[in-house]
N, C-alpha and C positions, 0 to 999 in steps of 0.2 A: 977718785976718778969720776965719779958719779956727778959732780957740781958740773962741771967741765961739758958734759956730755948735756944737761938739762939747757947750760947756757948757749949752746950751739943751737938743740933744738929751738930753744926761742927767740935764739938770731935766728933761725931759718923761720922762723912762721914769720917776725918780724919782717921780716925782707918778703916774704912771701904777699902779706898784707898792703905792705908800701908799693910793691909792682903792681898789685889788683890794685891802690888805688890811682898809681899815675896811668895806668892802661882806662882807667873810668874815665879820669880829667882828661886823657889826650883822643878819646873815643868821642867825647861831650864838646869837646873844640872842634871836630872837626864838619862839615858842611854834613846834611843827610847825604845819605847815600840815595843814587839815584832809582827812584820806583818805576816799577814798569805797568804798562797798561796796554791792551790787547787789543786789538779791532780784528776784524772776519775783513777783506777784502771786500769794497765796494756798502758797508756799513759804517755809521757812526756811531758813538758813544761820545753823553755830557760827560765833562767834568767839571767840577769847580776851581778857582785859580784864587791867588792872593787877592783881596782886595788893593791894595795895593802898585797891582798891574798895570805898566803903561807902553809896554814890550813885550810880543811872544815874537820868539824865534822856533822856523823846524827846519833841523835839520839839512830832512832833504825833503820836499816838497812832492814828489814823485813816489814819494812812498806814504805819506800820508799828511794832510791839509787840517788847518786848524783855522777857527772861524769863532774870532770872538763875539758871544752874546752879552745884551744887557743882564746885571745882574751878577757880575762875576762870574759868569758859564761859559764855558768852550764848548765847540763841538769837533769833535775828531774823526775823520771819514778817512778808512781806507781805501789808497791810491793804489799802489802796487805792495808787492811781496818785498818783507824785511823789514828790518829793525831803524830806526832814526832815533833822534831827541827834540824833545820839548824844552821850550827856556821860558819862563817865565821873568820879566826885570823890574826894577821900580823906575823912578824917574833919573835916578843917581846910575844907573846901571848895575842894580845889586842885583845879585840871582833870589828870585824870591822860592823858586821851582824848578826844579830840573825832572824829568819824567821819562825814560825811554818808551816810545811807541812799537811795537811789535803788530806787525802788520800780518797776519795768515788766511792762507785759504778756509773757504766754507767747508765744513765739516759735518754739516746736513745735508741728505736729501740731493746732494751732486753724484752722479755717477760721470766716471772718466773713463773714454772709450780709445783704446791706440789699437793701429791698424800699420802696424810697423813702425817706424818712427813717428807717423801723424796721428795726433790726439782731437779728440775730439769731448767737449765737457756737457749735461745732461745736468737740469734740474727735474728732479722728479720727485713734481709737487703737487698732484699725486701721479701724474702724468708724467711722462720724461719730455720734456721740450728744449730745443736748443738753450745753449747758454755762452752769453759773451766772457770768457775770462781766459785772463794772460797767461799764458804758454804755447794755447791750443795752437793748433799747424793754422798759419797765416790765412790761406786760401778759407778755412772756415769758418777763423773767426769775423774776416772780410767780409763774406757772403752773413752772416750771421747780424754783425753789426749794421749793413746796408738794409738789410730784410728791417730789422727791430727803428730804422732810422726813418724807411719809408712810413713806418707804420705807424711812428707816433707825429711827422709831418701829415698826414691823410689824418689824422685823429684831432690836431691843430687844425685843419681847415688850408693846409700850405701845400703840403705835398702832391706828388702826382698822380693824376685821378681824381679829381676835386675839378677838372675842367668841367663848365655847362653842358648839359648832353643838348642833345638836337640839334649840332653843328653839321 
């Protein structure tokens, strides 16, 4: 009874072996699996792309912007909060790249203030001074981006307040 029993185990390692290796050959077929990369909200991050590159696609444009540079460099600025994809193609339409973008808020140095339902966001760097970012209650992000809009118009030489005095 003993033959019987040694041949089964070594049909089973057999069989064991032949599935690890159709699981390698059907793992090695198939496209990579898509990587992810991270941006902070209203920052960028390079990366490099195929040389090959004659097409990026994203996603959703609203969640984060890609700007190709010479040299095979991207640059990836986050737009808004959440996740999209990156495509990278050839001339033939081949995926050279696929990358998902993961968009998050800043994680330094922000303090978040709510006052019932309304938020309000604080960079405090080292100081706490308003800060423009999306969720906050409308009324102060509005008041916030106008204030930060005059200031860099009057800093251009455009904005109001830049009139000649001794009128």
């Amino acid at each position: 009874m003993r033959p019987p029993v040694r041949r089964n185990a070594q049909a089973r390692r057999w069989s064991l072996l032949a599935l690890l290796y159709l699981a390698a050959v059907v793992t090695a077929a198939l496209p990579a699996a898509a990587q992810s990369i991270a941006v902070v909200l209203d920052q960028a991050k390079v990366m490099r792309i195929p040389e090959r590159t004659s097409t990026v696609v994203v996603g959703n444009p609203l969640i984060a912007d890609v700007s190709v540079q010479t040299g095979g460099l991207v640059v990836v600025t986050g737009k808004g909060y959440g996740v999209t994809n990156f495509i990278a193609l050839d001339n033939r339409g081949n995926i050279l790249l696929e990358q998902l973008i993961e968009v998050r808020g800043p994680e330094d140095h922000v303090v978040v203030v709510y006052r019932g339902v309304e938020r309000e966001s604080y960079s405090c760097t080292p100081k706490c001074e308003r800060r423009i970012t999306l969720g906050d209650t409308p009324d102060y992000f509005d008041a916030t981006l106008t204030q930060t809009g005059r200031r860099d118009g009057q800093a251009q030489g455009t904005g109001a307040g830049n009139e000649p005095r001794g009128r």
